[in-house]
C-alpha positions as CSV (number, residue, x, y, z in Angstrom):
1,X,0.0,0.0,0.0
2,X,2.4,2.3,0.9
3,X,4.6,1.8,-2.5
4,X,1.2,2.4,-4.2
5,X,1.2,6.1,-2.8
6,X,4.7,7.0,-3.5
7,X,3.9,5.9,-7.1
8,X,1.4,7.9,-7.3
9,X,2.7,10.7,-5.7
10,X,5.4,10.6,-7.9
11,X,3.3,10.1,-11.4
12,X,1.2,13.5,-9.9
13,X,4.7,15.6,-9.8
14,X,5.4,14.3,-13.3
15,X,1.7,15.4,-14.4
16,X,2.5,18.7,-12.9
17,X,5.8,19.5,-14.0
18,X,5.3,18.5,-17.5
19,X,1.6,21.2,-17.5
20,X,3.6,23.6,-16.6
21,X,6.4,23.3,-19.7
22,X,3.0,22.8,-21.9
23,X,2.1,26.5,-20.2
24,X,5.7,28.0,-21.2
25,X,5.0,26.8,-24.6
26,X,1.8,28.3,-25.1
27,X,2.9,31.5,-24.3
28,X,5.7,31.8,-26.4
29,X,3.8,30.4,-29.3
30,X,1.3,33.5,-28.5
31,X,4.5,35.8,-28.4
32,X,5.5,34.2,-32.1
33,X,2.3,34.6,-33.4
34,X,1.8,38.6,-32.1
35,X,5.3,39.1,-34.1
36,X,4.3,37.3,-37.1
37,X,1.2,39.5,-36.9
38,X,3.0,42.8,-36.6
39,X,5.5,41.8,-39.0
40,X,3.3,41.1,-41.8
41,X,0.1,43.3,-41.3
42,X,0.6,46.3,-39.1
43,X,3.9,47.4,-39.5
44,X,3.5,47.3,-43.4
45,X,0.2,49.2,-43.0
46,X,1.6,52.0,-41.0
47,X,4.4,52.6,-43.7
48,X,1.9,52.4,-46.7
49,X,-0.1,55.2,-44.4
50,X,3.1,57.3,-44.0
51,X,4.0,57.6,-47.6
52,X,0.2,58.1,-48.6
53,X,0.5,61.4,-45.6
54,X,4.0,62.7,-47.2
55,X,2.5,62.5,-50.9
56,X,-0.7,64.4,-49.7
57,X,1.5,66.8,-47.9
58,X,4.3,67.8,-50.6
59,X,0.9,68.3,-53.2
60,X,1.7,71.2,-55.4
61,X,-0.2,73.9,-57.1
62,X,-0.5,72.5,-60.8
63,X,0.1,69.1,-59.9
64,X,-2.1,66.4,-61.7
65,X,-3.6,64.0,-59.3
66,X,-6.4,60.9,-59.2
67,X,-9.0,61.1,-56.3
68,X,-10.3,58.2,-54.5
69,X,-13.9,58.2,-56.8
70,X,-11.4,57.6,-60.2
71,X,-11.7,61.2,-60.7
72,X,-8.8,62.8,-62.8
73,X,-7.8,66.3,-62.5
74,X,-5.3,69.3,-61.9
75,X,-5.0,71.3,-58.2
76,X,-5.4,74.9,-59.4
77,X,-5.8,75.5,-55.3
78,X,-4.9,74.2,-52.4
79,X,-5.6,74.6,-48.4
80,X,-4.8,72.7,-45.3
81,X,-7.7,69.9,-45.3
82,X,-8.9,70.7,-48.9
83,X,-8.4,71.5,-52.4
84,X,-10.1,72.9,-55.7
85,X,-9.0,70.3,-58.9
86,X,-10.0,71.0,-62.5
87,X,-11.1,68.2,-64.5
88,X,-8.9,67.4,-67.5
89,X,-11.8,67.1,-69.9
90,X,-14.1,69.8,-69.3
91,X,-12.3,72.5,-67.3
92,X,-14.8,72.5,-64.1
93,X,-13.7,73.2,-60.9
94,X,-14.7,70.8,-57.7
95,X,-13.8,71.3,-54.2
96,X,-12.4,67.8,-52.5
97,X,-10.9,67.1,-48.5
98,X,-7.1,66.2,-49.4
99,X,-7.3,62.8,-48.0
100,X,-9.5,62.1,-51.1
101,X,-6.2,62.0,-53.1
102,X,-5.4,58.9,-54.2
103,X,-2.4,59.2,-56.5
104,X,0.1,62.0,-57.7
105,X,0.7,61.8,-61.2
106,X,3.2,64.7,-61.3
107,X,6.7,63.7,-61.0
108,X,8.9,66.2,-58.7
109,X,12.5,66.6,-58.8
110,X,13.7,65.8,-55.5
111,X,16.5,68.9,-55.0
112,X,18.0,69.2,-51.6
């Protein structure tokens, strides 16, 4: 009787060192899976966001652009949170908010 117990005492200290290694290896598969994540979606997300901000914010005067709706156009006015394009085809003027610019099709000369 008395071997009995130690064997099972023994098999339980087995049972509850070898839980808590399974423990130690869920959490650093979480950790592995929260880089992968960052990695792969929101660090690339953030950069893609960062150039979109530094091409809305170096927009010139005369510079031919694409909005979000497909719309093609020249800036013939610009403001902080808004500007006034002119269609290519007709020559009329729309106001737009600037973070409806999708695309810069003027090419700049980058002089520093």
């Amino acid at each position: 009787m008395n071997n009995l117990l130690i064997l099972l005492e023994n098999t339980a200290n087995a049972n509850t060192k070898a839980a808590a290694g399974s423990g130690w290896i869920s959490l650093i598969m979480i950790a592995v899976m929260v880089l992968v994540f960052w990695l792969f979606i929101i660090r690339p997300q953030k950069k893609k966001q960062k150039e979109e901000e530094k091409m809305r914010n170096d927009l010139q005067i005369g510079d031919e652009i694409v909005t979000i709706g497909g719309i093609y156009g020249k800036i013939v006015s610009l403001k902080d949170d808004s500007f006034v394009l002119e269609s290519i085809t007709d020559k009329s003027k729309q106001k737009f908010a600037r973070w409806a610019i999708q695309q810069n099709l003027t090419v700049h000369d980058e002089q520093k």
